[in-house]
FIFIPA-75276 format. One record per atom (N, C-alpha, C): y, z, x; residue in three letters; residue number from 1; atom name. Coordinates in pm, 1 decimal. Layout:
BEGIN
<node v="Y" w="Z" u="X" residuo="ALA" num="NUM" atomo="CA"/>
...
//
This chain:
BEGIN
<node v="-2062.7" w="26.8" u="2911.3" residuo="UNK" num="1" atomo="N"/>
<node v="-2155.7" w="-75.9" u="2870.6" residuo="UNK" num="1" atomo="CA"/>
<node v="-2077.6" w="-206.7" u="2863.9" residuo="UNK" num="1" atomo="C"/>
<node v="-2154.8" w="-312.5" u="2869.7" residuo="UNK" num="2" atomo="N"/>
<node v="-2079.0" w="-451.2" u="2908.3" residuo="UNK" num="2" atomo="CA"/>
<node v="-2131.8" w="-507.5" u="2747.8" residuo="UNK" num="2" atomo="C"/>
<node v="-1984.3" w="-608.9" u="2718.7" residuo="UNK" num="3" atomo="N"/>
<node v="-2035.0" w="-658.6" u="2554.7" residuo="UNK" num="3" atomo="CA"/>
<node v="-2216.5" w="-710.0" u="2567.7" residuo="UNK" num="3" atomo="C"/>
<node v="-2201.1" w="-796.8" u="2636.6" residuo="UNK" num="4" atomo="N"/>
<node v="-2344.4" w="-843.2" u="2637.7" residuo="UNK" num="4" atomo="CA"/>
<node v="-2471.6" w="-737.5" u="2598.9" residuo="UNK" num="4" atomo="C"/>
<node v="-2490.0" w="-653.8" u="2676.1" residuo="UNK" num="5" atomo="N"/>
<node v="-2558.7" w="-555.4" u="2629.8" residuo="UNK" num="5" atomo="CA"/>
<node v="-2539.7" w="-510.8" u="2522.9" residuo="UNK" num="5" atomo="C"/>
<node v="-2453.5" w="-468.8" u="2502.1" residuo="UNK" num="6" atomo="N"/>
<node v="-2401.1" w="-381.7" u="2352.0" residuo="UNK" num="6" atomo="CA"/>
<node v="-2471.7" w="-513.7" u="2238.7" residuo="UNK" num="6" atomo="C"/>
<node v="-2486.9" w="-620.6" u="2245.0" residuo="UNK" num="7" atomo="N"/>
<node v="-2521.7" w="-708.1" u="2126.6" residuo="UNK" num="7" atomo="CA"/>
<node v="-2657.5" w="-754.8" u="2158.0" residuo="UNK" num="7" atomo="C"/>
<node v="-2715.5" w="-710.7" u="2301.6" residuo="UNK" num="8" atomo="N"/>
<node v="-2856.9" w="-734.6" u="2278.8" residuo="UNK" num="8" atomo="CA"/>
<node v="-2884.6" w="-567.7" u="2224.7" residuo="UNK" num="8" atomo="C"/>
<node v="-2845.0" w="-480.4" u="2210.4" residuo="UNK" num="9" atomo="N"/>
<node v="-2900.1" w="-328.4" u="2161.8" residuo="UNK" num="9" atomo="CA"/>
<node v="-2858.2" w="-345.3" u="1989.1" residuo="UNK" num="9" atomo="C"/>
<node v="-2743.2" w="-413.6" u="1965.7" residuo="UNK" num="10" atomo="N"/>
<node v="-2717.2" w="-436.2" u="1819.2" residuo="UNK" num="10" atomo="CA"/>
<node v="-2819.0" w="-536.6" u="1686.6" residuo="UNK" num="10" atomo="C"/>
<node v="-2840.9" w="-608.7" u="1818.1" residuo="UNK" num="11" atomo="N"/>
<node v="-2993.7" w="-718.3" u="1759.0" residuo="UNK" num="11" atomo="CA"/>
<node v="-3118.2" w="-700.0" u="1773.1" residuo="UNK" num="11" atomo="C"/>
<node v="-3128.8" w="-596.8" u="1879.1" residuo="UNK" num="12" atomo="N"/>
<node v="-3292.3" w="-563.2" u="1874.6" residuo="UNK" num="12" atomo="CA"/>
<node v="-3314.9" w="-484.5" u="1770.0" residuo="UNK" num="12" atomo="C"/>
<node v="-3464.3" w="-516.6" u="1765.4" residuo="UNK" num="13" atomo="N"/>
<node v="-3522.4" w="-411.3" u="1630.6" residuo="UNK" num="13" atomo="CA"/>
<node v="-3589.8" w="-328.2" u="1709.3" residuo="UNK" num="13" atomo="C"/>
<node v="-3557.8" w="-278.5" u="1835.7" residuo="UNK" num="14" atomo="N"/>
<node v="-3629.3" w="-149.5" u="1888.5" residuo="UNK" num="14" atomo="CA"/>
<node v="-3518.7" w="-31.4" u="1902.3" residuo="UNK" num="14" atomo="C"/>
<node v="-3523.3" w="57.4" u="1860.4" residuo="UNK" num="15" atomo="N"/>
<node v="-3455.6" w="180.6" u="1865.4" residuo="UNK" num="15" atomo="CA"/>
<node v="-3390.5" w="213.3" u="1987.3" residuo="UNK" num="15" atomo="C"/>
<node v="-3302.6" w="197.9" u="2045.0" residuo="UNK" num="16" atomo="N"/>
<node v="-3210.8" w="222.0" u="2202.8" residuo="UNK" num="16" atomo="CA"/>
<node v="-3108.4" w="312.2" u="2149.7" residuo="UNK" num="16" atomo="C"/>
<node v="-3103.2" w="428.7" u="2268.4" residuo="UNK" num="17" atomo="N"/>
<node v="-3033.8" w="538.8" u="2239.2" residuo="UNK" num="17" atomo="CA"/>
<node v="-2901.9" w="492.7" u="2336.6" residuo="UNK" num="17" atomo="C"/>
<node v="-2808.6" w="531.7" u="2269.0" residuo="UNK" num="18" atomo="N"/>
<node v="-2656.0" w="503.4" u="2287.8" residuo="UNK" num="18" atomo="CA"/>
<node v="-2552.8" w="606.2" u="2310.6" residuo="UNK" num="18" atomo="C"/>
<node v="-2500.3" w="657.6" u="2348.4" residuo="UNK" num="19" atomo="N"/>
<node v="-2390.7" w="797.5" u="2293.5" residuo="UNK" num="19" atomo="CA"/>
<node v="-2247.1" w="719.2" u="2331.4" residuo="UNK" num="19" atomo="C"/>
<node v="-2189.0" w="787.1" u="2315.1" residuo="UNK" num="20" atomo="N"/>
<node v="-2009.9" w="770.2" u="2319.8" residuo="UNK" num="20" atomo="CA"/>
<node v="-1945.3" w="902.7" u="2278.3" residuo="UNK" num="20" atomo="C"/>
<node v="-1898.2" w="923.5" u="2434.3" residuo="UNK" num="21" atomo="N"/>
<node v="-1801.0" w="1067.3" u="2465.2" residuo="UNK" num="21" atomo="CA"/>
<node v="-1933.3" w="1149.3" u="2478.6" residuo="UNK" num="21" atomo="C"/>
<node v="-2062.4" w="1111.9" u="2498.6" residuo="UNK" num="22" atomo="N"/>
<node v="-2211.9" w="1221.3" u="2487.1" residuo="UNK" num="22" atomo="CA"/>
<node v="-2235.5" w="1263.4" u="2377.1" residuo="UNK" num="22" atomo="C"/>
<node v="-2204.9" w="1179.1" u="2273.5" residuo="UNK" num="23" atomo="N"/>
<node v="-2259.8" w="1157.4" u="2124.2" residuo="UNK" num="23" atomo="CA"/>
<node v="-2315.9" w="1102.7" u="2113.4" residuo="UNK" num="23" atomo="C"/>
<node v="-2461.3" w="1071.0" u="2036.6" residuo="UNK" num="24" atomo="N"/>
<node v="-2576.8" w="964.6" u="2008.2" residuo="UNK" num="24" atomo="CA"/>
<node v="-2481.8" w="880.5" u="1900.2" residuo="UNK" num="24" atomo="C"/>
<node v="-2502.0" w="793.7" u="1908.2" residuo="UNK" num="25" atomo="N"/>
<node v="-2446.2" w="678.3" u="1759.3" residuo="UNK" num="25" atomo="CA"/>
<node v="-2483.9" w="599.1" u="1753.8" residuo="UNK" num="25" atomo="C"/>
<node v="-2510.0" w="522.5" u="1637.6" residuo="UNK" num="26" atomo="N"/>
<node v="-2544.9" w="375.5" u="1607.2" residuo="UNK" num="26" atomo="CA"/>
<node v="-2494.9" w="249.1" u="1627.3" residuo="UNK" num="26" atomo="C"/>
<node v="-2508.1" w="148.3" u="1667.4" residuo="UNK" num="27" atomo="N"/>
<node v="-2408.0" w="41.3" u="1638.7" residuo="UNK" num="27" atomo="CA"/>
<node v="-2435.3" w="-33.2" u="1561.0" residuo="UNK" num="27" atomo="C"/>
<node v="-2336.6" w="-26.6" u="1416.8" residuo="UNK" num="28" atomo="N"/>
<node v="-2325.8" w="-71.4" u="1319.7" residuo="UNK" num="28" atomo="CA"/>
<node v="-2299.9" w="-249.3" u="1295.1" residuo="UNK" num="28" atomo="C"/>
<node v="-2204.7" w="-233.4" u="1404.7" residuo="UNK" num="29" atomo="N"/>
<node v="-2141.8" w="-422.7" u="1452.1" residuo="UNK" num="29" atomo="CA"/>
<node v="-2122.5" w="-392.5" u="1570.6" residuo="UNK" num="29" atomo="C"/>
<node v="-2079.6" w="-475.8" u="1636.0" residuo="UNK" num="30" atomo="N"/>
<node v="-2051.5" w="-566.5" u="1787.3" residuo="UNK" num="30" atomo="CA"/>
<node v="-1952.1" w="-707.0" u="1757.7" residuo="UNK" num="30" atomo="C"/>
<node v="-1862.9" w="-645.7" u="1782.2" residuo="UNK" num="31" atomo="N"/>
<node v="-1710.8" w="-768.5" u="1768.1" residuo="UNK" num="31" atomo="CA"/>
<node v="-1686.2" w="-822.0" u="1933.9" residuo="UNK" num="31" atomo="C"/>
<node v="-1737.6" w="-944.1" u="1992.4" residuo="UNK" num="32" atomo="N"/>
<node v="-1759.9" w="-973.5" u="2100.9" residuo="UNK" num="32" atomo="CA"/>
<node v="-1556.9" w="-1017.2" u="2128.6" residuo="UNK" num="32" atomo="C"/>
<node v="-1541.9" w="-1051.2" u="2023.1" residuo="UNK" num="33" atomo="N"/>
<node v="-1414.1" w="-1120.9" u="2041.5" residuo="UNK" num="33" atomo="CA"/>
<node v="-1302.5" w="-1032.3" u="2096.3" residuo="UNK" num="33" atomo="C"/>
<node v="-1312.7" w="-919.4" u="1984.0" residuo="UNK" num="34" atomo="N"/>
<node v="-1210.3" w="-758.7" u="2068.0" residuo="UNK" num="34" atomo="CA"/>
<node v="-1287.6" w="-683.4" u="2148.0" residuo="UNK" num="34" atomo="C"/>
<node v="-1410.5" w="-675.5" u="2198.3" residuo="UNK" num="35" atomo="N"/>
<node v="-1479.4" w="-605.3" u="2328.5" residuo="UNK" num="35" atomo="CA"/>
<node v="-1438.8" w="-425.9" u="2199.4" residuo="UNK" num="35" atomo="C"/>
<node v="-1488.5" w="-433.0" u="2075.4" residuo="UNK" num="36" atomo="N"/>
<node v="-1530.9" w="-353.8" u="2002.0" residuo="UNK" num="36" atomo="CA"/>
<node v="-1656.9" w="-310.1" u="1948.1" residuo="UNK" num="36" atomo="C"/>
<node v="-1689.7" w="-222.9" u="1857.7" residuo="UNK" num="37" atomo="N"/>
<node v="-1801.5" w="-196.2" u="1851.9" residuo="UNK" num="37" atomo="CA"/>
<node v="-1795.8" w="-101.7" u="1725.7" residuo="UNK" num="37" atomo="C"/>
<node v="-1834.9" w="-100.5" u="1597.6" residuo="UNK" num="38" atomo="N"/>
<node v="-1829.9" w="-29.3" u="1496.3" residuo="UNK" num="38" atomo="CA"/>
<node v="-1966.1" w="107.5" u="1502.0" residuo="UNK" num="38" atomo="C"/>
<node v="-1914.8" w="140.9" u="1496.7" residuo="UNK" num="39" atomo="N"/>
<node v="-2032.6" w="314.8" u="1542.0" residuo="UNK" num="39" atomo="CA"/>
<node v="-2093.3" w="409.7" u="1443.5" residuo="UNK" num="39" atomo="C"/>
<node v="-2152.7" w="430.1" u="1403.3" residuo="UNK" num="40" atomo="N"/>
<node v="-2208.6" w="582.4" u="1354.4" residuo="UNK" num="40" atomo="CA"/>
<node v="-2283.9" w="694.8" u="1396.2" residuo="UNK" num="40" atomo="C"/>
<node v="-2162.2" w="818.0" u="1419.3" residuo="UNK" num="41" atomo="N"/>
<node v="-2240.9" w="931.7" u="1493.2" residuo="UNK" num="41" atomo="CA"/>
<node v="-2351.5" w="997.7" u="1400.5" residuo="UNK" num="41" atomo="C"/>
<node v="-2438.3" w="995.9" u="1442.1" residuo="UNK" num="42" atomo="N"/>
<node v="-2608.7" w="1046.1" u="1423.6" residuo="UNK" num="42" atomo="CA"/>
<node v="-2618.8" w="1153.0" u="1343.0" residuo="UNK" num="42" atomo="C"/>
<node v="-2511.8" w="1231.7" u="1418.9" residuo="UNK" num="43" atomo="N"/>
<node v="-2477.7" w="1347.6" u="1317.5" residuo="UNK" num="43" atomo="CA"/>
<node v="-2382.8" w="1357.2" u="1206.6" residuo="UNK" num="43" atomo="C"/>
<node v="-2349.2" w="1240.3" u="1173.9" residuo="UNK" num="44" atomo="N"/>
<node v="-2226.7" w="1214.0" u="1067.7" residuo="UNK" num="44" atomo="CA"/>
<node v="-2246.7" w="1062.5" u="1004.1" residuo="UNK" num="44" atomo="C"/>
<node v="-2349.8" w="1040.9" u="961.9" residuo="UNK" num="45" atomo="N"/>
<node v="-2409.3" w="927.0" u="949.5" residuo="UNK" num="45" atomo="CA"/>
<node v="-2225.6" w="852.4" u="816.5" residuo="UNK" num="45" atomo="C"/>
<node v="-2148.2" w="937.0" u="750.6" residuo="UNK" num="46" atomo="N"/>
<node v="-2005.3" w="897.5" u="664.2" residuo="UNK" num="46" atomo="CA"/>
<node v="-1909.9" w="880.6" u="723.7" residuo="UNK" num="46" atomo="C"/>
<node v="-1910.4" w="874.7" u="906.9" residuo="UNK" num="47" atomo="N"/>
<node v="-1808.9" w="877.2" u="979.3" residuo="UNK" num="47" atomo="CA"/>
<node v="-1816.0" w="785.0" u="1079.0" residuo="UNK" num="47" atomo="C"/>
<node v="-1790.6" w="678.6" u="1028.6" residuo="UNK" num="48" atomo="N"/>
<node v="-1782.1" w="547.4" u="1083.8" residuo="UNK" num="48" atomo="CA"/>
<node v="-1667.1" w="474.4" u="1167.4" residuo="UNK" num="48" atomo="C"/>
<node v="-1687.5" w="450.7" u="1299.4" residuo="UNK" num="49" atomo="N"/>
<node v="-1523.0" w="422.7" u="1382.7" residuo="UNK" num="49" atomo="CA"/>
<node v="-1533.9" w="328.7" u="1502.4" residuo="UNK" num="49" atomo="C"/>
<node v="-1461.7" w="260.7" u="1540.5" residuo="UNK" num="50" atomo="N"/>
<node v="-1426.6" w="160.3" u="1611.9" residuo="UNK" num="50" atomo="CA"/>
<node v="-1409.0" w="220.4" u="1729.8" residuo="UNK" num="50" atomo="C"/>
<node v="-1507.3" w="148.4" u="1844.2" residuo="UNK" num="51" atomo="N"/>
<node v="-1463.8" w="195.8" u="1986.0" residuo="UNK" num="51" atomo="CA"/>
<node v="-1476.1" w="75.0" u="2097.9" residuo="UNK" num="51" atomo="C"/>
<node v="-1416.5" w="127.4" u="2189.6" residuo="UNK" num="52" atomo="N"/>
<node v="-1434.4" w="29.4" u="2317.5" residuo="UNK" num="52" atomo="CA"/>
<node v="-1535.1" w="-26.7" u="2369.6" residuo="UNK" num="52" atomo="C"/>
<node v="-1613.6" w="-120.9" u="2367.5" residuo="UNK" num="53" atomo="N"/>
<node v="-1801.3" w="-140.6" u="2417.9" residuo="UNK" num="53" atomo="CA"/>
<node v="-1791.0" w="-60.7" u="2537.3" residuo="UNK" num="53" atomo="C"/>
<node v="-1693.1" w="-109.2" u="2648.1" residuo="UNK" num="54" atomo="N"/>
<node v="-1720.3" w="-47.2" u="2762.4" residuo="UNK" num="54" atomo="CA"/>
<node v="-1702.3" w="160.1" u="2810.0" residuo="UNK" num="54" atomo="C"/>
<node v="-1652.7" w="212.1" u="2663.2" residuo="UNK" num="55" atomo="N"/>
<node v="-1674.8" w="304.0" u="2631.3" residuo="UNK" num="55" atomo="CA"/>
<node v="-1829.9" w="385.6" u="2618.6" residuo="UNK" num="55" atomo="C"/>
<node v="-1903.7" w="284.2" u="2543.1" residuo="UNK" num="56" atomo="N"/>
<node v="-2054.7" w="304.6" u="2526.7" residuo="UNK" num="56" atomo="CA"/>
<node v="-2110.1" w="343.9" u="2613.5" residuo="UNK" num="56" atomo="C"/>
<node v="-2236.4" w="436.4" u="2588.7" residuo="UNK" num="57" atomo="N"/>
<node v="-2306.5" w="407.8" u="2744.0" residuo="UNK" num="57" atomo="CA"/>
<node v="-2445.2" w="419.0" u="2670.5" residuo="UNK" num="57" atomo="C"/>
<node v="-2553.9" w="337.4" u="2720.4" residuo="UNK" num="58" atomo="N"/>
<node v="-2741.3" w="339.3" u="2716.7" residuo="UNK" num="58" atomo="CA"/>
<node v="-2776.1" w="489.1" u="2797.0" residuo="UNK" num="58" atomo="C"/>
<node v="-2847.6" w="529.7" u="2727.8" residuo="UNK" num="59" atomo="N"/>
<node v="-2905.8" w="644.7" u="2699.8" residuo="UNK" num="59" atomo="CA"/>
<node v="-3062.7" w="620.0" u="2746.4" residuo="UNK" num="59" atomo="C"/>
<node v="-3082.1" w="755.2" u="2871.7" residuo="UNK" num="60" atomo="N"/>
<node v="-3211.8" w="671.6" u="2941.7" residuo="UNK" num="60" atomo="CA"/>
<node v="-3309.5" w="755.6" u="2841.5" residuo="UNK" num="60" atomo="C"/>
//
């Protein structure tokens, strides 16, 4: 996923499915400056972690 995207999916108020490594997760933040992305896996809503945007991927 390209930052850009990743911060129009972080600002919309419509629900867009995301995974990382083929995990669903949330994006919590979008740090455009480090091409980061603060996450929460779906299934671990207490396990919160920093990943690569271009790691991400949109979920059809």
């Amino acid at each position: 996923m390209d930052r850009k995207r990743a911060l129009e999916i972080h600002q919309s108020l419509d629900l867009i499915a995301v995974s990382y490594k083929g995990n669903p997760v949330y994006l919590q933040q979008v740090d455009p400056m480090t091409n980061k992305a603060r996450v929460l896996p779906l299934d671990n809503l207490h396990r919160e972690f920093d990943v690569e945007i271009s790691n991400l991927q949109e979920r059809a």
